[in-house]
C-alpha positions as CSV (number, residue, x, y, z in Angstrom):
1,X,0.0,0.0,0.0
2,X,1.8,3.1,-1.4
3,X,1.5,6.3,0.5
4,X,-0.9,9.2,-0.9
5,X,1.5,12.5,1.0
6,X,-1.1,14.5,2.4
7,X,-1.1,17.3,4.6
8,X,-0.6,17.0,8.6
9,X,-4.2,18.5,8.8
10,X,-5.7,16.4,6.4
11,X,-3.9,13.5,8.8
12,X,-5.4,14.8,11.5
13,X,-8.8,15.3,10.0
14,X,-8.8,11.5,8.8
15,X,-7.6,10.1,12.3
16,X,-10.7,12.5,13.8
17,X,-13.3,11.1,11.8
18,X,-11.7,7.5,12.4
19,X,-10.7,6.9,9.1
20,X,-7.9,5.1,9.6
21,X,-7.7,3.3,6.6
22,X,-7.9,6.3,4.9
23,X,-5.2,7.8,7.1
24,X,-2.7,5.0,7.1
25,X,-3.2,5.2,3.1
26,X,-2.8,9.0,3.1
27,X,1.1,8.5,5.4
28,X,-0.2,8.2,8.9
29,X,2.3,5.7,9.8
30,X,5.4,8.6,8.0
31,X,3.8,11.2,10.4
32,X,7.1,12.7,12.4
33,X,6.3,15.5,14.9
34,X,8.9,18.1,13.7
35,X,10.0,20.9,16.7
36,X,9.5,23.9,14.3
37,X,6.1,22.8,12.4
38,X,3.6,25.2,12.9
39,X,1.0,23.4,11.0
40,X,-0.4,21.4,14.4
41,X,-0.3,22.2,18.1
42,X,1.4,19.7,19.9
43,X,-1.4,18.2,21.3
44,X,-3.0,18.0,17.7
45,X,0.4,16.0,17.0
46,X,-0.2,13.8,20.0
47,X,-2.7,12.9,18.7
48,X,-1.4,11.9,14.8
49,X,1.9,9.8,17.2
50,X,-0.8,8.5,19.5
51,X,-2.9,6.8,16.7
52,X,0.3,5.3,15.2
53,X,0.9,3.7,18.1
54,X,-2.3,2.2,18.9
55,X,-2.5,0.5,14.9
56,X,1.6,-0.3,15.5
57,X,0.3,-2.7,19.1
58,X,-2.6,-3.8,17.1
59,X,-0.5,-4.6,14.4
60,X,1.3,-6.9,16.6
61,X,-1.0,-8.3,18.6
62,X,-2.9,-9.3,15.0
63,X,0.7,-10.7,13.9
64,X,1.1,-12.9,17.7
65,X,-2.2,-14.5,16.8
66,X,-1.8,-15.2,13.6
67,X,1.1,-17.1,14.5
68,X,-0.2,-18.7,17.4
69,X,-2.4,-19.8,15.2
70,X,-0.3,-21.3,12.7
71,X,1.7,-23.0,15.8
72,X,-1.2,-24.4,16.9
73,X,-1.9,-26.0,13.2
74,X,1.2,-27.4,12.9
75,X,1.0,-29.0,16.2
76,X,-2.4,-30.3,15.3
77,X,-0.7,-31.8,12.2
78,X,2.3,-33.2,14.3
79,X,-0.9,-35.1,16.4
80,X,-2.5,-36.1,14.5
81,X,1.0,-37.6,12.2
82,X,1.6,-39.5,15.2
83,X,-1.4,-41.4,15.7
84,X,-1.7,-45.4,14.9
85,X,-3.6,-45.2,11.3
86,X,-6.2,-46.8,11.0
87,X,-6.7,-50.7,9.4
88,X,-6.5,-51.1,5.9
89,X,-10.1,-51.2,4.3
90,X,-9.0,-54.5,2.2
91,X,-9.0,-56.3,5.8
92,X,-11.8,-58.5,6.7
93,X,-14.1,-56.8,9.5
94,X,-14.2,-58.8,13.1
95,X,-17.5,-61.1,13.2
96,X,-20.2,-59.9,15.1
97,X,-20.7,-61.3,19.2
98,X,-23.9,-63.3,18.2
99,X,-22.3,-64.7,15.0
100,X,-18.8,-65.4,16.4
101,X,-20.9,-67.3,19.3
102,X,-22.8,-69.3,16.7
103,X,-19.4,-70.1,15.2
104,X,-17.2,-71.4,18.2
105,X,-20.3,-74.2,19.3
106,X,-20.2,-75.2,15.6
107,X,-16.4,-76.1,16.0
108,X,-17.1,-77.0,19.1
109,X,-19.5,-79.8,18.3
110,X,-17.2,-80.8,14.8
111,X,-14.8,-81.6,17.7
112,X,-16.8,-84.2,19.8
113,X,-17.5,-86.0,16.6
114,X,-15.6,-89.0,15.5
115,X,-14.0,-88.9,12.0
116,X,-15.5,-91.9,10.1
């Protein structure tokens, strides 16, 4: 986002009618105080500093989330890396309780009979 130079009024203007979009577009975040500018009183260029540093700590605290949140992605991935994957789907599925039940007696009896 290129700078559109504007006047320190017009700065202050924008920043007064919370237009900061406008403002950091128009050099807000450029704004130096100078000693011997007449163009503000120094509590009008308070003002123009004090807004710059507000958006600079939001700025930041925007940029600690954002990688908090990638941190917390990537150790999502790790997790979830290091869990046991599941079967294959080409593996045959366990036999149901009633069926396996049903099962074991028929090999049980096929055991108590004599082979002819």
């Amino acid at each position: 986002m290129h700078a559109v130079p504007v006047s320190p009024q017009q700065l202050l203007q924008l920043v007064v009618e919370d237009n900061l979009d406008a403002a950091v577009c128009a050099g807000l975040m450029d704004y130096t105080a100078a000693p011997d500018d007449t163009t503000l009183t120094p509590a009008q260029s308070q003002l123009l500093l004090e807004a710059q540093q507000r958006l600079r700590v939001a700025w930041a605290a925007r940029e600690r989330h954002r990688a908090r949140d990638a941190r917390l992605a990537r150790r999502a991935a790790e997790r979830e890396a290091r869990r046991t994957p599941p079967p294959p789907p080409d593996s045959k599925p366990a036999l149901p309780s009633a069926a396996a039940a049903i099962l074991a007696r028929a090999k049980a009896r096929a055991a108590q009979k004599p082979s002819s």
